[in-house]
N, C-alpha and C positions, 0 to 999 in steps of 0.2 A: 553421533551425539554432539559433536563440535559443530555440526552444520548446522545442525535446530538453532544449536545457542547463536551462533553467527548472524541465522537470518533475525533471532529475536533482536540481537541487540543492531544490527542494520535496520531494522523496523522503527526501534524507538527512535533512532534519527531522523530516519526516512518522513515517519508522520509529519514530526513538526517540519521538515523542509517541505514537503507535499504542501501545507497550509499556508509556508510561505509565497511560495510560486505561485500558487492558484488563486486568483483574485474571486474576490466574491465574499458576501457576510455568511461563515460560518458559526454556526452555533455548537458549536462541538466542544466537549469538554479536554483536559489534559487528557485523562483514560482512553475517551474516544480515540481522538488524536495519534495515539499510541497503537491501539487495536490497530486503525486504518491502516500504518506505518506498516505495521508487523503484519497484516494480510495483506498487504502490495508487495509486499520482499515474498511471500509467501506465494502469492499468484506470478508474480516474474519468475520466480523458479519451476516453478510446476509449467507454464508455459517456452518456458527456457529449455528445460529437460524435455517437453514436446517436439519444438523445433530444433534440438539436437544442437543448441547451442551450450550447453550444461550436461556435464553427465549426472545421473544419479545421485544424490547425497551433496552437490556441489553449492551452496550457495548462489543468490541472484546477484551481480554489481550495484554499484550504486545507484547508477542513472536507470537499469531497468526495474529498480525498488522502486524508483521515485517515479518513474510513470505508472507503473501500476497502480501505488497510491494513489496518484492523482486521479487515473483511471476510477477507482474504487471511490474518489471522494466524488465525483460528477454524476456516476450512478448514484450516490447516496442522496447526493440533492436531486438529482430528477427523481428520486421516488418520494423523496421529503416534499417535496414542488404538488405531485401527483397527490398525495395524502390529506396537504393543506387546500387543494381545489374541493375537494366534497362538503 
């Protein structure tokens, strides 16, 4: 239970620093912003407990929250990118 809450509230940081780092016009709202954060904590852990650098139930750190966001923000624009070409 303590690690949900953990990764949600490293998420909500996560987003806005992910927006900060990553150069480019996004259009994303606060909420956005937020989700992004909180599924990049949420994919560094699930890939973390992959590669065996996380056990189970363990929280992501912060720097691999924050690449994932950003990871998750760059797929988001390349498919935004793709969408606005049709």
């Amino acid at each position: 239970m303590f690690s949900l809450l953990g990764t949600l509230i490293v998420g909500l940081i996560v987003g806005l620093i992910a927006r900060a780092i990553k150069p480019g016009d996004d259009s994303l709202g606060w909420i956005m912003t937020i989700l992004l954060g909180i599924a990049g904590a949420f994919l560094a852990s699930y890939i973390g407990v992959a590669m065996g650098w996380y056990q189970q139930g363990d929280a992501a750190g912060w720097i691999a929250s924050i690449v994932g966001a950003i990871v998750l923000l760059v797929i988001y624009q390349f498919v935004r990118s793709k969408t606005a070409d049709r």
